[in-house]
Structure formats: C-alpha cells, structure tokens
C-alpha positions as CSV (number, residue, x, y, z in Angstrom):
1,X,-48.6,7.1,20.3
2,X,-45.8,5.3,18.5
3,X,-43.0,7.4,16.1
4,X,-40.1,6.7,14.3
5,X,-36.8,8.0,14.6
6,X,-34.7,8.4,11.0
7,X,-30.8,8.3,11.9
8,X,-28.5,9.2,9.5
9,X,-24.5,9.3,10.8
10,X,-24.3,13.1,9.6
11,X,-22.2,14.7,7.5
12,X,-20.5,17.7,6.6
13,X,-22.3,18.0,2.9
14,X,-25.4,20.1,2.0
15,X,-26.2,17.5,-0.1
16,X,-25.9,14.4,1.7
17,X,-28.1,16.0,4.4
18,X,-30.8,17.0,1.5
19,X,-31.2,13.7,0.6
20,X,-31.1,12.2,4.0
21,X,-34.1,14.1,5.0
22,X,-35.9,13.7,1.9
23,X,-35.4,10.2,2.9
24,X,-37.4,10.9,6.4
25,X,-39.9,13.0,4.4
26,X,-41.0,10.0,2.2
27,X,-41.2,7.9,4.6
28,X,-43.3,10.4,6.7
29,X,-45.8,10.5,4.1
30,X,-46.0,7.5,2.9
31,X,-46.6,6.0,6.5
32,X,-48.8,9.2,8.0
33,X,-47.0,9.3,11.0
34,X,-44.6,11.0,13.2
35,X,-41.4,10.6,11.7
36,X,-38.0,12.6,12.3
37,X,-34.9,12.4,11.2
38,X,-32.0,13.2,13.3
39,X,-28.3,12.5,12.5
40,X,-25.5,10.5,15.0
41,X,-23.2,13.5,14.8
42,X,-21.8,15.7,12.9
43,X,-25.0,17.2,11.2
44,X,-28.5,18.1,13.4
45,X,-30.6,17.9,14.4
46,X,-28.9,14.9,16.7
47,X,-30.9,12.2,18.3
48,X,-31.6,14.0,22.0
49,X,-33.4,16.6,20.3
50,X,-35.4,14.6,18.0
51,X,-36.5,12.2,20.9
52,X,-37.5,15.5,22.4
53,X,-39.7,16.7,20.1
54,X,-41.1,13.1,18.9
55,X,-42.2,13.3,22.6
56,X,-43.2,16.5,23.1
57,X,-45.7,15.3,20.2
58,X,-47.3,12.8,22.5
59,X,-45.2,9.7,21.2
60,X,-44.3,7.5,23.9
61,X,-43.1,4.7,21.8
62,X,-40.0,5.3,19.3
63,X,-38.9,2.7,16.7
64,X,-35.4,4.0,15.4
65,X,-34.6,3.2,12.2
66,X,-30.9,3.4,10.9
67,X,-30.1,4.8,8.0
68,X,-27.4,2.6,7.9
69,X,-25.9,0.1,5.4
70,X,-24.0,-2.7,8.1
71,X,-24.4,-3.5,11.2
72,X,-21.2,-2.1,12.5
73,X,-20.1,-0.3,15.8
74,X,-22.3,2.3,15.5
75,X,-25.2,0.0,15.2
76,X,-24.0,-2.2,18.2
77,X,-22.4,0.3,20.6
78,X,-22.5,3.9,19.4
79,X,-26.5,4.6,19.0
80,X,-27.3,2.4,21.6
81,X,-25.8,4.3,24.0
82,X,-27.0,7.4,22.7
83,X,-30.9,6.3,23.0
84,X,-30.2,4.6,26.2
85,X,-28.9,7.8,28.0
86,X,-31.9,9.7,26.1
87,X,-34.5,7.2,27.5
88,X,-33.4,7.5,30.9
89,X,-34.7,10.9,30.9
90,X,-37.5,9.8,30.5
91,X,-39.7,7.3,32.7
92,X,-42.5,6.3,30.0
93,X,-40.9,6.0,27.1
94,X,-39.9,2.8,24.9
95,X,-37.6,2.7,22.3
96,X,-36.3,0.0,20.5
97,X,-34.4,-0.2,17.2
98,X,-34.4,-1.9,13.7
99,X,-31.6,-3.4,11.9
100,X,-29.5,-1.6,9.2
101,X,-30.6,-1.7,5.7
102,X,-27.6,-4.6,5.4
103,X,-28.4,-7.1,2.5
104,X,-31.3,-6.6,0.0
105,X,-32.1,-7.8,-3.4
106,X,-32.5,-4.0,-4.0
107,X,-29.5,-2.7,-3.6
108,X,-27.8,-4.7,-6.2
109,X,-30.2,-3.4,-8.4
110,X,-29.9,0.5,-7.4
111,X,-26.2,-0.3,-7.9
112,X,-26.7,-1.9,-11.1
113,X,-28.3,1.2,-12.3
114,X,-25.8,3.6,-10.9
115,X,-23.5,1.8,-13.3
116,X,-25.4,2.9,-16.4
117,X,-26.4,6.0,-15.1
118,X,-24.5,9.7,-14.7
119,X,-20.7,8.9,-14.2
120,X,-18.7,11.1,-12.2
121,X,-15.7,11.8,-13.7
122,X,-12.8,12.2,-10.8
C-alpha cells in the first residue's frame, strides 16, 4: 500500500500548524488515501512517528511531500537524513521524496491576491 507523508518545518504558532494540517487534510480527501502530516521539528507530530503510523497502516511505500517553498538545505540534507535513518528501521519499506513547491504560475497569483486582500497593519 502506498501513503504520503506531508512535511511541514514546524513552528511555534497555533496557527501556522492549523493551516498546515488542514493542508494534509485536503489533500487526504481529495486523493482517498493515507496521508499524514508530520513537521521537521519544532511542532509534532515529527517524521519518525508519522512513518510509524503510515506503516502500522499497512503502507509500505511513502512518497514525502515537502511543504516547502525552495529547494534549500533542508530539502537536500536535513529531511533526507531524517527519512534515511527512519527507513533503516525498517527492512521493506520505500520512501522516496518530491520536490518543493519551488516555482509555479500559482503562486504569483495567490501573491497577487494577498496584495488586494486583508493587510496587516505592523
């Protein structure tokens, strides 16, 4: 059975992690699958313990997708890591990753829209 595995970096706001997993919720639904999100650090769950229950689910293959703007050192090094050492616990499972969000049409529209939308006043 094939999952997929939403990471966020984490953070330290209620909010941030609200929308994060409402994120991971859509795109449970929408793709009627096993999807969890899980956070790098800071917030959990973190990614051990969302492998573990993807797994204990029956999934023995994990696409994880980063919830990630740019393909920077957590992309290359930090998460990486953190999956390999998680995968070597155990022996059949697969896990490979997807690339950031990085460049898309859409964002420059979202953006576009934040600009005419609710300003926050600092």
């Amino acid at each position: 059975m094939k999952g997929i595995l939403v990471i966020g970096h984490g953070s330290r706001s209620k909010e941030a992690k609200e929308a994060f997993f409402q994120i991971a919720e859509q795109l449970r639904q929408s793709l009627q699958g096993e999807v969890e999100g899980c956070f790098m650090e800071i917030s959990e769950p973190h990614i051990p313990e969302a492998v573990e229950k993807l797994y204990s689910k029956g999934v023995r293959e994990i696409t994880a997708l980063p919830y990630f703007l740019f393909n920077g050192i957590h992309i290359k090094e930090d998460i990486p890591e953190i999956l390999q050492s998680v995968k070597g616990k155990y022996t059949d499972l697969k896990i490979s990753m997807a690339k950031p969000i990085g460049y898309h049409e859409a964002i420059v529209d979202i953006l576009k829209e934040r600009l005419t939308g609710e300003i926050l006043c600092i």
